[in-house]
N, C-alpha and C positions, 0 to 999 in steps of 0.2 A: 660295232659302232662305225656308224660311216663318216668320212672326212665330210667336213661343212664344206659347203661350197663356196667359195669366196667371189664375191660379184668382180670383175674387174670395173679398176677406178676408172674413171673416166676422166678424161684430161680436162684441166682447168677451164674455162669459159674468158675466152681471151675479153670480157670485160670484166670481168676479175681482176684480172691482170692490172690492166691498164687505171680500172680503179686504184690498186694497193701504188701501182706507180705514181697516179696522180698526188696521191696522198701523202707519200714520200716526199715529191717534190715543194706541195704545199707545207711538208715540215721543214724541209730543211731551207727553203724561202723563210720561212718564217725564224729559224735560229741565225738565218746571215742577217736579218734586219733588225732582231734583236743584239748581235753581237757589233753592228752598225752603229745604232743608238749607244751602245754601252761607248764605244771609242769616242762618238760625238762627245757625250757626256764627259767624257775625260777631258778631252779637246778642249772645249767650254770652261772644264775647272783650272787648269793650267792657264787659260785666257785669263778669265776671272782674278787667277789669285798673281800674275803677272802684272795687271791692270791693278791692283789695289795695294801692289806694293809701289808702283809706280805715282801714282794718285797721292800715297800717304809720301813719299820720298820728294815728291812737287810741291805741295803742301810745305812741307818744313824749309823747303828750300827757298822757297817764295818770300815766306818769314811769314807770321800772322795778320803786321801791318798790314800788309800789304790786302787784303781780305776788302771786299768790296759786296756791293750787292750784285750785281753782275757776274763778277765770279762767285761769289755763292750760291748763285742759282745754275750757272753751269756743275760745279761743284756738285749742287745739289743733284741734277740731272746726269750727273757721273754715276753717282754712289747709285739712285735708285735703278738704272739700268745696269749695273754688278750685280742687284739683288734680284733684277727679273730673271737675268743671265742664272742665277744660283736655283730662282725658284723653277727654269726651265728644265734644266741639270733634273732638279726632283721630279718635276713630273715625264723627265724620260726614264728614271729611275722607276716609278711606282705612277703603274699605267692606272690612276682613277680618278671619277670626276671631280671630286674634291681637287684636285691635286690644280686640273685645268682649268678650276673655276678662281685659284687661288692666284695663277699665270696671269689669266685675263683681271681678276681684279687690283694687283699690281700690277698692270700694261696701264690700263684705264686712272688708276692712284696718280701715278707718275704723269703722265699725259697733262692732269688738272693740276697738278702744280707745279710742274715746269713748263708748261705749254701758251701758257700765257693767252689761254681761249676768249671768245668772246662768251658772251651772258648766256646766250643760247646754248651754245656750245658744253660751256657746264655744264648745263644744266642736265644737258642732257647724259652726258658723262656721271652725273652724282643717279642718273636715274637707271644708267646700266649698271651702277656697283649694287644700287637698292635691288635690282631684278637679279644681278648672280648670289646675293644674298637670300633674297626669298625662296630661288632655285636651291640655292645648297640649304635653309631649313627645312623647306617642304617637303623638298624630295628627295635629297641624299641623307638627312642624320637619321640616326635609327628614335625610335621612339624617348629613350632614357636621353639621349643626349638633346631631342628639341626637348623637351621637360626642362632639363638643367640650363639649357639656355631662354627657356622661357619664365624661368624664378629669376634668372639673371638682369632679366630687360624688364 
């Protein structure tokens, strides 16, 4: 029986290389700006939950009387940007388009009712929430849930 002959290997193909490195590098770029967003996001929650104890401690301090329409509508324009702040948080949390379409239609909510726009201006504002609407049935929900939201409406 004769020994097999074993082909000598032949050295990598320095694009090889430089691919597997490339690739490397695109992961691990990728696990710092993921781990970036995660601190953002923490950042933002201690903001947020800073801001809303402060908010409710002003609030009480203030007294009730004292409550106006003017500061209500600051007030109001307080709280709904805590909640864009929160729904940001989530959607650096859970990368999908729901998430973005939810962002931008609380940016746009808020805008129209503490923005104090003109006619036009609404209008056009109620016509981007109606369009990230259409966007998130048409083209994001899976089949069983436009159904259930279309028995709903």
């Amino acid at each position: 029986m004769e020994p097999q002959k074993q082909e000598p290997q032949q050295p990598e193909k320095p694009e090889g290389q430089a691919e597997r490195l490339a690739d490397k590098l695109l992961h691990g770029a990728y696990q710092v700006s993921r781990y970036v967003e995660i601190v953002l996001a923490i950042l933002i929650i201690v903001v947020v939950a800073v801001l809303v104890v402060r908010m409710i401690a002003d609030l009480f301090a203030g007294g009730f009387a004292a409550l106006e329409v003017q500061n209500f509508t600051a007030f109001l324009a307080n709280v709904l940007a805590l909640v864009i702040g929160i729904e940001f948080v989530l959607m650096l949390c859970k990368h999908t388009p729901e998430m973005l379409i939810e962002v931008l239609a609380f940016s746009i909510a808020r805008e129209l009712i503490v923005g104090h726009l003109q006619t036009w201006e609404t209008l056009i504002g109620i016509g981007g929430i109606g369009l990230l609407f259409l966007v998130r049935k048409h083209l994001l929900l899976k089949q069983t849930e436009r159904k259930q939201l279309d028995d709903t409406f």
